[in-house]
N, CA, C and O of each residue as an XYZ file, in Angstrom:
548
protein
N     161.566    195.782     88.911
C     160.718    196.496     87.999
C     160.068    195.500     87.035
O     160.524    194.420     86.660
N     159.029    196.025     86.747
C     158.342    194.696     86.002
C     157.883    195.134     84.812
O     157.494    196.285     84.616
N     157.912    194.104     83.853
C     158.241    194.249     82.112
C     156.611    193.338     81.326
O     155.955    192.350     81.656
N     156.553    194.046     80.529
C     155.208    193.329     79.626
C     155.984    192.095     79.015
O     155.278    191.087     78.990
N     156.905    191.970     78.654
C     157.099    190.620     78.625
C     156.784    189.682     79.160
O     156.410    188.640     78.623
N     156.919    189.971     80.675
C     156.538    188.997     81.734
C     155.699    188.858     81.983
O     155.539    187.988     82.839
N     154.562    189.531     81.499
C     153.377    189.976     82.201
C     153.110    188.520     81.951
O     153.814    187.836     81.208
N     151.733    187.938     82.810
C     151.418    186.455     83.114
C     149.765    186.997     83.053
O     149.029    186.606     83.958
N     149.139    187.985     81.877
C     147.410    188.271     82.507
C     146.901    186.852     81.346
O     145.735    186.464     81.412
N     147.544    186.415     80.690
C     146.721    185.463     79.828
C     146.464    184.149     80.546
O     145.442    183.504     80.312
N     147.262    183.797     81.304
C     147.689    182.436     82.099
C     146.066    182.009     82.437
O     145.498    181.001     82.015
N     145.403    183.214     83.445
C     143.673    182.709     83.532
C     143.055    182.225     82.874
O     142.221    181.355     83.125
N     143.457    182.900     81.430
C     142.434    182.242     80.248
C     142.495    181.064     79.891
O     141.522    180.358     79.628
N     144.348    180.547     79.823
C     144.647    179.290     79.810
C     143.809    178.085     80.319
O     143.189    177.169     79.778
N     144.182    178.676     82.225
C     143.745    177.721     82.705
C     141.834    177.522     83.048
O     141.153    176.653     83.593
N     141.638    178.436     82.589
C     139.808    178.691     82.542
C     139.367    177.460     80.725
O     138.305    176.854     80.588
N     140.210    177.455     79.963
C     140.041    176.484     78.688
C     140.204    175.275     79.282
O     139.442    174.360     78.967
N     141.101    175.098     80.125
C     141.542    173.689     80.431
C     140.654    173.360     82.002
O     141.116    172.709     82.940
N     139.416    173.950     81.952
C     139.097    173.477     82.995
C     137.685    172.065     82.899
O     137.408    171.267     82.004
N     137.054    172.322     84.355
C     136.024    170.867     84.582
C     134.962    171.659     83.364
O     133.935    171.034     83.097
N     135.074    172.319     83.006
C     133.739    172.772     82.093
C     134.277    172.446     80.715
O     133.484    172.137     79.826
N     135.070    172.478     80.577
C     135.552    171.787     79.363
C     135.722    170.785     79.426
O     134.757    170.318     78.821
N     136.576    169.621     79.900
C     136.555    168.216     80.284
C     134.724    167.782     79.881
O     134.279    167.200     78.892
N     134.174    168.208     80.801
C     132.652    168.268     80.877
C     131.876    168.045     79.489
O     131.017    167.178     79.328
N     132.298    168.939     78.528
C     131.376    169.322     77.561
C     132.340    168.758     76.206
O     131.793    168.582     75.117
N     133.641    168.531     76.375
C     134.295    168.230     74.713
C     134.609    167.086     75.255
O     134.252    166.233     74.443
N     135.282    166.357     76.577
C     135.508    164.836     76.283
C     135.031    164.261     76.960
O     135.483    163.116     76.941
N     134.009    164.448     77.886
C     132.804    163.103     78.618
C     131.781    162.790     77.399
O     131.354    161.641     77.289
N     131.279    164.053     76.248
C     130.249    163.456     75.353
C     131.237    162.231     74.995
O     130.821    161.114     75.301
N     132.321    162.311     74.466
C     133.372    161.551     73.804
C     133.223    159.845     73.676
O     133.071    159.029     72.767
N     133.405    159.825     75.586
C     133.429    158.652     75.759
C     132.596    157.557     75.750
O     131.402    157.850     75.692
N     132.851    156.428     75.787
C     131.962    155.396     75.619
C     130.595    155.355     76.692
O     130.548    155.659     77.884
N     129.919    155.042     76.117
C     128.001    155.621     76.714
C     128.217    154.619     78.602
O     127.660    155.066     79.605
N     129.182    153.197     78.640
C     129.122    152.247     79.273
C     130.454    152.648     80.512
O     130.718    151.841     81.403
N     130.808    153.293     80.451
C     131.995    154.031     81.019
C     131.594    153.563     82.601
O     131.815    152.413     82.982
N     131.218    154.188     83.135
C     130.522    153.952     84.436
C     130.588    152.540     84.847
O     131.365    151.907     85.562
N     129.281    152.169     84.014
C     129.553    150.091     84.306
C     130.841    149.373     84.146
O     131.235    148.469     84.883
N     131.617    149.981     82.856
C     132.462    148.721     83.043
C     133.593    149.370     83.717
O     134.704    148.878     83.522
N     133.473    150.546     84.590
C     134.539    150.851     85.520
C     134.350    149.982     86.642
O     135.196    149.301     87.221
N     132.961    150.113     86.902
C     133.011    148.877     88.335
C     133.259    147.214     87.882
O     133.989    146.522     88.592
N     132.874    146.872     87.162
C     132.700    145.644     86.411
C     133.856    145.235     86.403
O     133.964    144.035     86.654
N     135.211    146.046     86.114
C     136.549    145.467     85.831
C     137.230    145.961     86.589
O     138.369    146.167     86.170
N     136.942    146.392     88.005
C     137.529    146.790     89.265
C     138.570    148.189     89.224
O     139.638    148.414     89.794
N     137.839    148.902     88.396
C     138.871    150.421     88.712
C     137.854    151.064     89.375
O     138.014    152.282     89.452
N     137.119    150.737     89.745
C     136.038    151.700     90.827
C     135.386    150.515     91.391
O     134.640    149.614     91.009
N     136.166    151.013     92.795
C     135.583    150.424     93.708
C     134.389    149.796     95.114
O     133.717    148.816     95.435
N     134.800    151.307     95.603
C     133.797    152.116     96.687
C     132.837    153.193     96.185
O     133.079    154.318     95.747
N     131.870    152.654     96.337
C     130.340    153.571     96.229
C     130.413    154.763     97.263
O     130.001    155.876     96.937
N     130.847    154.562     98.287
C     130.767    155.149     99.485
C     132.209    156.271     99.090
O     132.449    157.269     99.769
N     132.969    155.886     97.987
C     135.039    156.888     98.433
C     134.987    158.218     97.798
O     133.942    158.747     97.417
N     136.119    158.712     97.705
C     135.770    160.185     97.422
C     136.062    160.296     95.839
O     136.072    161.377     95.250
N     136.248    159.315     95.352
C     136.335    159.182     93.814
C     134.885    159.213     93.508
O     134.299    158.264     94.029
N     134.211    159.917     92.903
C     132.845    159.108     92.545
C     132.548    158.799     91.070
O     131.504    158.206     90.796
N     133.242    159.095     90.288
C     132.789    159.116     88.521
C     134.205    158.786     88.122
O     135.275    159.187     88.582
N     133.849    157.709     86.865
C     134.988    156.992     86.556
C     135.742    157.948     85.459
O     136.862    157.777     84.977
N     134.877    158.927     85.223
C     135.369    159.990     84.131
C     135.903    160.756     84.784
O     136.834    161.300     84.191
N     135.735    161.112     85.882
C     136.955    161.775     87.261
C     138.472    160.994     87.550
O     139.465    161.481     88.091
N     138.312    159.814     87.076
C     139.079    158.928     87.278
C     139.968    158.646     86.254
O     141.088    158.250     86.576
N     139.563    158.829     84.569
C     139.897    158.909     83.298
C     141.031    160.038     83.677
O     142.246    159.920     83.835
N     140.303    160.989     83.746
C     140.848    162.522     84.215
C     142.360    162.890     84.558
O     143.259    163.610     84.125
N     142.048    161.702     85.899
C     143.254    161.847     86.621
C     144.273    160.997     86.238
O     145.440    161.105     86.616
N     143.748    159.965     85.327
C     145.343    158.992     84.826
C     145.946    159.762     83.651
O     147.163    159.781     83.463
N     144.919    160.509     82.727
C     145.437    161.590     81.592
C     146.289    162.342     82.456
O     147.334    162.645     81.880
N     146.213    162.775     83.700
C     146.844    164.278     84.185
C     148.083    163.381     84.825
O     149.074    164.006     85.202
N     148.063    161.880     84.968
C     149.504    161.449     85.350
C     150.157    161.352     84.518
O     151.332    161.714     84.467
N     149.480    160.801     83.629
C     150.642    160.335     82.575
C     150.410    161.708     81.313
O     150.703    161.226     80.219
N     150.152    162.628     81.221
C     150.886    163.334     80.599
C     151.697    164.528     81.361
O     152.813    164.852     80.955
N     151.022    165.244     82.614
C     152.122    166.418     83.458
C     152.059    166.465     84.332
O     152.244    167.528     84.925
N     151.763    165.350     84.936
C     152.165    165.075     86.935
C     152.919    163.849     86.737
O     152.773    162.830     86.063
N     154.196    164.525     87.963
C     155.534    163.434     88.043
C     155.657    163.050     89.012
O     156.792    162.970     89.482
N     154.092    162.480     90.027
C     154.456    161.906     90.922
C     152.732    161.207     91.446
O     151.691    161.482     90.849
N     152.805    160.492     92.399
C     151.512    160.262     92.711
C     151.266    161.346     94.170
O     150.154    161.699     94.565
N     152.346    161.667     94.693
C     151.848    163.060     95.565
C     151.234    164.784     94.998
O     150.558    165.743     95.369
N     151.976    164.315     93.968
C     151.617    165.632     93.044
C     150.284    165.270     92.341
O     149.273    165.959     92.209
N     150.452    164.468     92.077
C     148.625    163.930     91.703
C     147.713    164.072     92.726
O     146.587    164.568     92.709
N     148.450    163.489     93.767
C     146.801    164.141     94.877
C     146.658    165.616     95.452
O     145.810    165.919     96.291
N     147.541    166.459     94.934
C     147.682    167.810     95.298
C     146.824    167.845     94.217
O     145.720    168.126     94.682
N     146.731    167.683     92.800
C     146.194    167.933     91.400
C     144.480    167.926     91.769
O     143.603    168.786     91.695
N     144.509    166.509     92.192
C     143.131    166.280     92.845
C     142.392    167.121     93.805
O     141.169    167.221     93.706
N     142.909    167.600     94.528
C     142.914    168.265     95.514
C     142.169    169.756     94.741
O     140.967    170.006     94.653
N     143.354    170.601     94.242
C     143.180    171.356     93.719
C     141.902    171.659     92.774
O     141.005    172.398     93.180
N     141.862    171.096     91.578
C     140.704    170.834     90.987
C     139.700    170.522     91.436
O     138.758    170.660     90.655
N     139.338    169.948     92.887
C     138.182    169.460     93.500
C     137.879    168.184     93.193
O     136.848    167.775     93.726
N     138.498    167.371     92.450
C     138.090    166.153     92.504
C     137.689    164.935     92.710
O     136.730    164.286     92.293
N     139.256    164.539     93.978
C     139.257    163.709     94.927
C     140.680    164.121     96.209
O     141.835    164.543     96.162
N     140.108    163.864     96.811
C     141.311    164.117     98.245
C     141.705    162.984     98.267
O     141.016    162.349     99.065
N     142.556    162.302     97.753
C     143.342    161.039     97.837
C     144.437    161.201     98.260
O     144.949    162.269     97.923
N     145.389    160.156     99.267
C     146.405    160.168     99.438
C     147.487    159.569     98.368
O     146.920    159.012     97.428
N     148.853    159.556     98.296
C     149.366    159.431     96.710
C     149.147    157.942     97.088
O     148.708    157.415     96.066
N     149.238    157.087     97.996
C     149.106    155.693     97.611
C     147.596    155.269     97.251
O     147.346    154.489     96.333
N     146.439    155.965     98.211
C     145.308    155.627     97.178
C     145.383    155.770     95.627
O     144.962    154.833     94.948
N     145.914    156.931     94.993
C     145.736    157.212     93.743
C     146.815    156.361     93.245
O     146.665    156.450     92.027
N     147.957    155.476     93.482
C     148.409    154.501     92.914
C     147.765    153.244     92.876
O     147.530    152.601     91.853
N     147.482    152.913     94.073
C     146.098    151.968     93.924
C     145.651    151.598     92.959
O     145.741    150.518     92.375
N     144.822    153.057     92.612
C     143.257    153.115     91.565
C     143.997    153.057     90.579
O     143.492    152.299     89.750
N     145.188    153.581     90.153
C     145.972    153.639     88.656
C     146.176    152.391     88.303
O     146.132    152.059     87.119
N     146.473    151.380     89.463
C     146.878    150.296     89.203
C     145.890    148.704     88.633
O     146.125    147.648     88.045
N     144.489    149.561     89.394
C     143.838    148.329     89.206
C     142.492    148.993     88.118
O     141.294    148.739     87.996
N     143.529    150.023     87.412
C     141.933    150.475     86.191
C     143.051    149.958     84.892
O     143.171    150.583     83.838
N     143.456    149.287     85.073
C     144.212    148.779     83.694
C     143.577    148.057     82.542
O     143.886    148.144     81.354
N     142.695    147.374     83.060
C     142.157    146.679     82.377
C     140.567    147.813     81.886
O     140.204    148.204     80.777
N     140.234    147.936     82.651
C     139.613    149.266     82.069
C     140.079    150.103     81.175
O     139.530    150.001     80.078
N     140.811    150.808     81.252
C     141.564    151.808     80.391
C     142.061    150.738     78.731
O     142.128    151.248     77.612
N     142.327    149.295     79.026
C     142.302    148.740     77.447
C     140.964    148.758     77.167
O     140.634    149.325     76.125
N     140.040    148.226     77.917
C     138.015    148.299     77.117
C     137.560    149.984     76.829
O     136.478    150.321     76.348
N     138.391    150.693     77.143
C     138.281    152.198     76.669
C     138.912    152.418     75.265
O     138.415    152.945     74.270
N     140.293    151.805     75.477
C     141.019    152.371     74.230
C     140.352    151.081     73.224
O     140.313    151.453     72.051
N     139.930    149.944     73.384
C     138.975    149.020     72.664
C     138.250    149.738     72.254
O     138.224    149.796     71.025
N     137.627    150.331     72.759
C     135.867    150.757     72.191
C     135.760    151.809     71.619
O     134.739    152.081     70.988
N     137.052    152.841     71.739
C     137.401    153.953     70.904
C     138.272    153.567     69.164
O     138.400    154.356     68.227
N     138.669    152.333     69.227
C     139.991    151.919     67.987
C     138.805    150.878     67.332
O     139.101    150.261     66.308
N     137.573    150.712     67.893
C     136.967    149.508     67.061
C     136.079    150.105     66.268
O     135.708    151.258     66.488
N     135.610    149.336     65.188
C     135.167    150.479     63.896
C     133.440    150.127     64.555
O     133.179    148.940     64.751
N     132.353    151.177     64.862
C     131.317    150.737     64.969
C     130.701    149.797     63.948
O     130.706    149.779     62.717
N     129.834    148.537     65.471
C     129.467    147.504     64.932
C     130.388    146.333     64.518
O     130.016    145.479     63.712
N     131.725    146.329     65.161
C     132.002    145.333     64.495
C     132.634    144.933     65.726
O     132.705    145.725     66.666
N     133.371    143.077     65.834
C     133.762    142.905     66.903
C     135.088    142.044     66.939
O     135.093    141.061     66.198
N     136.215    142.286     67.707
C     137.339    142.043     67.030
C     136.746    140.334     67.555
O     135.886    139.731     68.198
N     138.396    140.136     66.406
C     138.349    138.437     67.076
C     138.716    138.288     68.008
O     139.085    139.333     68.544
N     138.898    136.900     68.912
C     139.072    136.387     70.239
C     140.636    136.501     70.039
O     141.023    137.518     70.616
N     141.454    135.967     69.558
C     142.837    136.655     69.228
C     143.305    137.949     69.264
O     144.105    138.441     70.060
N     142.640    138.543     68.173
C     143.596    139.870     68.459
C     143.118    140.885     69.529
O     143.655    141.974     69.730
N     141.603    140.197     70.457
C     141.129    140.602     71.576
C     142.040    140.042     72.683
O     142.057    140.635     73.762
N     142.855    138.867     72.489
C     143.752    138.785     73.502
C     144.689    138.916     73.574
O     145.236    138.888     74.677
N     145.483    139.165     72.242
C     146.733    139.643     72.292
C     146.958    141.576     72.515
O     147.964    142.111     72.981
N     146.161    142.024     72.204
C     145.979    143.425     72.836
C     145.654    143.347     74.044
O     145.383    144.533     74.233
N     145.503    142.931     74.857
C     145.537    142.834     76.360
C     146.596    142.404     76.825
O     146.977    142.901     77.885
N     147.416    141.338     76.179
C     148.422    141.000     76.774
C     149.630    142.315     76.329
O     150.054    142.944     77.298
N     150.061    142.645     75.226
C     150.506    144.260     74.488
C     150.215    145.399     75.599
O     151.017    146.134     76.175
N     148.575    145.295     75.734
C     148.715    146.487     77.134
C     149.234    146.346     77.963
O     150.126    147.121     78.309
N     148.825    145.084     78.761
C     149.578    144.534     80.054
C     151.187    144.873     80.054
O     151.710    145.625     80.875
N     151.915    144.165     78.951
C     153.738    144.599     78.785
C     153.609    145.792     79.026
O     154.387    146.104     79.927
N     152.968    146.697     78.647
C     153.479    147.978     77.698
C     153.177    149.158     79.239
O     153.752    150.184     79.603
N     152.062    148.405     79.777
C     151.723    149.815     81.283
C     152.638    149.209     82.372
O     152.657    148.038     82.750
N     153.282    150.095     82.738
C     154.374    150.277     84.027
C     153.753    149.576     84.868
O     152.550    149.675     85.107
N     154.883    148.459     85.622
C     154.285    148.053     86.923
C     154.403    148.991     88.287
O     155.492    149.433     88.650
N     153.074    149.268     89.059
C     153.520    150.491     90.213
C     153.674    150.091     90.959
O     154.012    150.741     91.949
């Protein structure tokens, strides 16, 4: 027998807030205007031709690992699902692995005060800080 407690009719709405139309419209304005270039530039996007095509698809999917997918198979089901990319879990470890350096010129360009440019020091010791600090896969 089934109880209004349980009832689950809000869950749609949930997941209708948390969708590509939101991503879309509150955190792609967000990001840095260069996103694109220096995804290829610093090798987290690779293939022109793969089923990844936008590095903000790619942003996407390392947010959805590292905050509520516990696996890289469950990540390509995630992908899957959402329409994003059909990756197998070792492609999507791959790409996690070699957007590292990307993902610091992101969190760079978001922590730096416009117009200004850090020094060559504490530009390299925050890279080396990221480097320790992200899991080897």
């Amino acid at each position: 027998m089934s109880s209004r407690i349980h009832d689950s009719a809000q869950d749609p709405l949930l997941q209708d807030e948390l969708g590509a139309e939101s991503w879309e419209q509150d955190i792609v304005p967000q990001l840095p205007k260069e996103l694109e270039e220096q995804a290829w530039l610093l090798g987290a996007m690779q293939r022109k031709s793969g089923k990844l095509l936008r590095a903000s698809d790619l942003l996407r999917a390392v947010l959805a690992y590292v905050l509520c997918v516990s696996s890289f198979r469950r990540l390509g089901a995630w992908g899957v699902v959402l329409g994003i990319a059909d990756l197998a879990d070792t492609s999507w470890r791959d790409r996690l692995r070699k957007a590292s350096q990307w993902l610091a010129w992101i969190v760079s360009q978001r922590l730096q005060p416009q117009g200004l440019v850090p020094c060559p020091w504490l530009k390299k010791q925050g890279t080396e800080l990221l480097n320790w600090w992200m899991p080897r896969i």
